[in-house]
N, C-alpha and C positions, 0 to 999 in steps of 0.2 A: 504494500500500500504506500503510497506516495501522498505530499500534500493536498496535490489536489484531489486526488480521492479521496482523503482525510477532509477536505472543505465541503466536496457533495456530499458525502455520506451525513455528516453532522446538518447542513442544512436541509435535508429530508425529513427531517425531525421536528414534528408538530409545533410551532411557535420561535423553533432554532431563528437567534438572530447572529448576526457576525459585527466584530464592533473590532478596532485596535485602544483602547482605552489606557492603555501602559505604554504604547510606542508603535511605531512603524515597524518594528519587528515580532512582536507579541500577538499573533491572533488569536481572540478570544472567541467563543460561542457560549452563547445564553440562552436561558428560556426563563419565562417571565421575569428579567431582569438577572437571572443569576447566571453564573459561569458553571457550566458542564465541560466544559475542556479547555483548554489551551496548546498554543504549541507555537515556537521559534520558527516563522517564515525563512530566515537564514540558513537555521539548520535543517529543519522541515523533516528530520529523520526519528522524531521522537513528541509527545506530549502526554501531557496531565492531563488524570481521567478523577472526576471523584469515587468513592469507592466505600462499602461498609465498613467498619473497622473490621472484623476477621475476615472478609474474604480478602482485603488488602494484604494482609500478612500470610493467607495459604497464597497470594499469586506471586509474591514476590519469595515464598521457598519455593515454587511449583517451578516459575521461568525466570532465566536469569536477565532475561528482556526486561522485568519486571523490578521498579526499586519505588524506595521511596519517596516523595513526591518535590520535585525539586523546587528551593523557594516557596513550599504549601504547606498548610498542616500535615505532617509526614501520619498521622494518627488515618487522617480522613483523605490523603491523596497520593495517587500512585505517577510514577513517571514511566511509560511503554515507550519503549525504542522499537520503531519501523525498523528492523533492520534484514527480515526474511525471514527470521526462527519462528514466528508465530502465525498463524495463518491468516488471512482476510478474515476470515469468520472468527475466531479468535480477539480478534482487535474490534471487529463490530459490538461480539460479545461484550467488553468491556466498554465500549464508547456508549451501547446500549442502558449498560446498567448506571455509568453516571449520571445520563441523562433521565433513566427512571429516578436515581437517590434525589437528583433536583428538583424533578417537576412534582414527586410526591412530597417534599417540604413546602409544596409552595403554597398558599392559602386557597380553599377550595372553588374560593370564586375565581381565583385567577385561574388554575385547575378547568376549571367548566368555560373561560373565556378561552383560553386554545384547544379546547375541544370544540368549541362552535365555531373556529376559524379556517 
C-alpha cells in the first residue's frame, strides 16, 4: 500500500475528512472532527492508526511492522510501516478499527449526522 492508496482508502470512510493542520507535511484524517490516522507525506511509508489499548500491545508483539505510536499517546496509538510485511487487508484491518475507536467516541448525534450523509 502506498500513500495514495492510504489517502483513498481513509476517504471512503463515512464522514473521512483530510485536513494538514500541523504542517505541509502531516496529513491528517478525521471524522467528526477527530483524527483517525495520520501519516508523513514525505515519508509516506508509515502512519498512526488509533487502537484499543490490548489489541495495540498483541499487534505490536504479533508484527514487527507494528510499534508504538510515534509522537501519540503510545497507551492508545500505534505507528504501521507500509513496508510489504503486512498485507493490504491487514493495514485496512487496522485503518478500519481506528476509524471505528473514533467514530464510536463521538457523540451520538454526531454518530446519526454521518450516517444520514
Amino acid at each position: 500500500m502506498n500513500i495514495e492508496e492510504l489517502r483513498e482508502y481513509c476517504l471512503q470512510k463515512p464522514g473521512a475528512t483530510e485536513g494538514l493542520p500541523f504542517g505541509e507535511d502531516t496529513l491528517v484524517f478525521k471524522v467528526g472532527e477527530k483524527i483517525f490516522l495520520l501519516t508523513s507525506i514525505s515519508q509516506g511509508d508509515r502512519f498512526n492508526a488509533k487502537c484499543d489499548p490490548e489489541l495495540a500491545v498483541e499487534l505490536r508483539e504479533r508484527y514487527t511492522e507494528v510499534k508504538p505510536g510515534y509522537h501519540m499517546n503510545k497507551k492508545l496509538w500505534n505507528t504501521i510501516h507500509m513496508d510489504g510485511s503486512l498485507t493490504t487487508r491487514q493495514l485496512h484491518e487496522m485503518i478500519d478499527h481506528s476509524y471505528e475507536q473514533v467514530f464510536n467516541g463521538l457523540p451520538k448525534k454526531v454518530q446519526e449526522e454521518i450516517g444520514r450523509s
